[in-house]
C-alpha positions in Angstrom: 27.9 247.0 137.9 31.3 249.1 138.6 33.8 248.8 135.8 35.6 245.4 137.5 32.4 243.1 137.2 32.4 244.2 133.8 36.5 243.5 133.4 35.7 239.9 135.0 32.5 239.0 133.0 34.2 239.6 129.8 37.3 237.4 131.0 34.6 234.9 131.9 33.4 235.3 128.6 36.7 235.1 126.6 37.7 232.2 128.8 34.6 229.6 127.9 34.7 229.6 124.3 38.9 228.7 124.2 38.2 225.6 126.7 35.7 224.0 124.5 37.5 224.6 121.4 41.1 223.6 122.6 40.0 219.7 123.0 38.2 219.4 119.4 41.5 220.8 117.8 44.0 218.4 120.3 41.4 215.5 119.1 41.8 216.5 115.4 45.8 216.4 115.3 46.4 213.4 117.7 43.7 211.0 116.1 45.1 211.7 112.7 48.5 209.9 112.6 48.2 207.5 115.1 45.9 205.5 112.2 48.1 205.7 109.9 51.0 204.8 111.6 49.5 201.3 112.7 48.6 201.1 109.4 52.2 200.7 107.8 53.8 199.3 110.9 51.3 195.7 109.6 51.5 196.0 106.7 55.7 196.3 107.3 55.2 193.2 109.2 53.3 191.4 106.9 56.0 192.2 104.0 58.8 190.7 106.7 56.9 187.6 107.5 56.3 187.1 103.7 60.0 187.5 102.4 61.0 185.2 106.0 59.1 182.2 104.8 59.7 182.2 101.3 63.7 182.0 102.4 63.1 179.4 105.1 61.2 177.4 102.3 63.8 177.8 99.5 67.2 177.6 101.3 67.0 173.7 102.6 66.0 172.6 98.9 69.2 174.5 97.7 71.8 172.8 100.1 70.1 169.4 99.8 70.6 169.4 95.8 74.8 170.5 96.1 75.7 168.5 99.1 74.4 165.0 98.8 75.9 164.5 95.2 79.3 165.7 96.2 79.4 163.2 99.9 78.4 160.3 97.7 81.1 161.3 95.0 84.2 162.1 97.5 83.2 158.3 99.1 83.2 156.5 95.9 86.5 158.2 94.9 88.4 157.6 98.4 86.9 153.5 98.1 88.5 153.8 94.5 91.7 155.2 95.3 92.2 152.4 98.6 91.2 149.8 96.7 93.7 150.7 94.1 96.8 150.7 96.8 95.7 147.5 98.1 95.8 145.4 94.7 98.4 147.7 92.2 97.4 144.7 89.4 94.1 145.9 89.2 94.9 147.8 86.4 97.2 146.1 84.8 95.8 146.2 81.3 96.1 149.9 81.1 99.5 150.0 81.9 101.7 151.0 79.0 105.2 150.9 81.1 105.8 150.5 84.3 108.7 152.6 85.9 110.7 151.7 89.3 112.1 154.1 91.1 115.0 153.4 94.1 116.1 156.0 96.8 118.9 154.8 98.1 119.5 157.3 100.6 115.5 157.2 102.3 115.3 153.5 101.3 112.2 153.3 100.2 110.9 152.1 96.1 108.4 154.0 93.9 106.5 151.9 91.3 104.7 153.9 88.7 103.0 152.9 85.8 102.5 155.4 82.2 98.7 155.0 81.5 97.4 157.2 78.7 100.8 158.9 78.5 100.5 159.8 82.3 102.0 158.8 85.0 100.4 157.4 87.9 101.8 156.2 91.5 100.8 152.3 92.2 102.8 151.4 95.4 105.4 151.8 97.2 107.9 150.1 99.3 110.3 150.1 102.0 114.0 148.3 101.1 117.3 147.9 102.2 120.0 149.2 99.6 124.4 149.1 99.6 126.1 150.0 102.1 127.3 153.5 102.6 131.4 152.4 102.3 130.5 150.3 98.4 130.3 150.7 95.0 126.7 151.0 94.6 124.4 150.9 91.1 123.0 154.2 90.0 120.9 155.2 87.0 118.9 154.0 84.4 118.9 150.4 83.8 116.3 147.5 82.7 115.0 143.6 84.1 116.5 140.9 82.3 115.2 138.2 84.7 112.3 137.2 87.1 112.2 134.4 89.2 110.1 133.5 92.3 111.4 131.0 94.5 114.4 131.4 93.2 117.9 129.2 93.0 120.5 131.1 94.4 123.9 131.0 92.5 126.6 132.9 94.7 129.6 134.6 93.2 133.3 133.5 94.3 133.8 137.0 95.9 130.3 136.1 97.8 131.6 132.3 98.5 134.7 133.8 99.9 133.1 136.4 102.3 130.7 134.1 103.6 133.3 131.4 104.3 135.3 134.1 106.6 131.8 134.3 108.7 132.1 130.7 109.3 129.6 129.6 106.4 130.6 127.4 103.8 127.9 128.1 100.8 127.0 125.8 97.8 128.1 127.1 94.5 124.2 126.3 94.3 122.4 127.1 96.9 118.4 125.4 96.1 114.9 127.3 97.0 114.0 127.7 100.7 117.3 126.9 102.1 118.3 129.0 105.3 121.3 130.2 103.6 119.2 131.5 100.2 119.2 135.2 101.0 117.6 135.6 97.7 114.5 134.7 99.5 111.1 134.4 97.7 111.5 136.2 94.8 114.2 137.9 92.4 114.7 140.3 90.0 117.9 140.1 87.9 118.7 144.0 87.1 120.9 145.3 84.1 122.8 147.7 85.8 126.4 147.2 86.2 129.2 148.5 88.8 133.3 148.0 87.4 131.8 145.3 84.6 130.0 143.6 86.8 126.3 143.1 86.6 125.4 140.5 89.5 122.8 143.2 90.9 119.1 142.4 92.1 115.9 143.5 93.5 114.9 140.1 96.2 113.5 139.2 99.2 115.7 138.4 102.7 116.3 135.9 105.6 116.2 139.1 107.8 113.3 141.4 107.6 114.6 143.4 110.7 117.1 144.8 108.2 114.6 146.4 105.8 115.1 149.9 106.1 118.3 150.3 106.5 121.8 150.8 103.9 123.1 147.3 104.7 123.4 145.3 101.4 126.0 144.3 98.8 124.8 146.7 96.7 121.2 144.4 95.7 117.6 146.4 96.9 116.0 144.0 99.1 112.8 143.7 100.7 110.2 142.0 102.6 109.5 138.6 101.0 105.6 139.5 100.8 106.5 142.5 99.1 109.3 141.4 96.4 106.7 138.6 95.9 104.1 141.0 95.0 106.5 143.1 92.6 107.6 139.9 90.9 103.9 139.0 90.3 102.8 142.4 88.9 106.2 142.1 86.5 105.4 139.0 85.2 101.7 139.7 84.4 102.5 142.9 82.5 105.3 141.3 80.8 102.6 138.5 79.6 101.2 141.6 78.2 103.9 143.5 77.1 107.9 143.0 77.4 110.6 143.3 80.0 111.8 146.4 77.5 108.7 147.9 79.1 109.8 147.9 82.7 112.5 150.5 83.6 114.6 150.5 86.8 115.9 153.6 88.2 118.7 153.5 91.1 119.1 157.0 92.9 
């Protein structure tokens, strides 16, 4: 054997051992963390799927307890409140004053009412108030008289003014007649304008006119409504006084 078959037998030899051991090593490193990864990628997923349905369980219970309660409340509150607006003697009894206010320049009458030393809006009203080129009332004043299907007793300045339009009034002029422009209802106010205190809250002949500064210097309104104001007066008063009713002309 010359000195190159001795080279390649111990290449041969060097070479057989390194093939066989090379795969048991690769084996060794590869198997190792490919178990242990599996291993905490389930049990990662099992803590997920854990903490997922405890929260899908928990959450509806939550809103179901705050929600309900509250719808039912806001309802019975908003039925309240309309129910309120619609009849303003419901409460009647509670009522330690009631206060009326009168913008003369929107045309339109607050009625409030002091309950437990607060005060609280009950209804309000579209009227017709003075004229823009008149006298008119302003401030604080009180009711001296009610009266529903009233009389109407014109003044001489009023007998006079009507008789220029053609119309010759009574010095009397009885319930229901087309020339009572009292109408249905009417409140006799205290205020007064150069000494004279011939001012009132009442009804019309002429709804079309509610809304509008067109008046002697009296609020009118719709004969529904003064009737309604004149009913809610006279109840309280049964309860109270007429020094418990205050009228405020703006």
């Amino acid at each position: 054997m010359d000195e190159f078959d001795k080279a390649d037998e111990q290449k041969e030899s060097k070479k057989a051992p390194e093939k066989i051991e090379k795969p048991k090593e690769i084996e060794k490193v590869v198997e190792a963390p490919k178990v242990e990864k599996i291993e905490k990628l389930v049990d990662t997923i099992e803590k997920v799927q854990r903490v997922t349905t405890y929260e899908k369980v928990e959450k509806p219970e939550k809103l179901q307890k705050i929600e309900v309660p509250t719808k039912v409340e806001k309802i019975e509150k908003a039925k309240i409140k309309k129910e309120d607006n619609l009849n303003p003697l419901s409460n009647i009894a509670k009522y330690e004053e009631i206060l009326i206010e009168v913008d003369s320049i929107n045309n339109y009458m607050s009625v409030k009412a002091r309950i437990d030393n607060q005060i609280k809006d009950i209804k309000t009203y579209t009227v017709s108030t003075g004229k823009d080129n008149i006298k008119k009332p302003f401030g604080l004043g009180k009711v001296s008289k009610i009266s529903l299907n009233p009389v109407w007793y014109p003044t001489q300045d009023t007998i006079n003014s009507f008789k220029k339009r053609g119309i010759f009034l009574p010095n009397i002029v009885p319930p229901g007649n087309k020339y009572n422009y009292m109408g249905a209802a009417k409140i006799n106010l205290t205020h007064e304008v150069d000494g004279k205190s011939t001012y009132r809250i009442h009804g019309t002949l002429n709804e079309k006119t509610i809304g509008t500064n067109e008046s002697a210097g009296c609020i009118r309104m719709k004969n529904n409504d003064v009737v309604q104001l004149a009913t809610l007066l006279n109840d309280f008063t049964d309860l109270r006084s007429l020094n418990d009713v205050k009228v405020i002309l703006k």
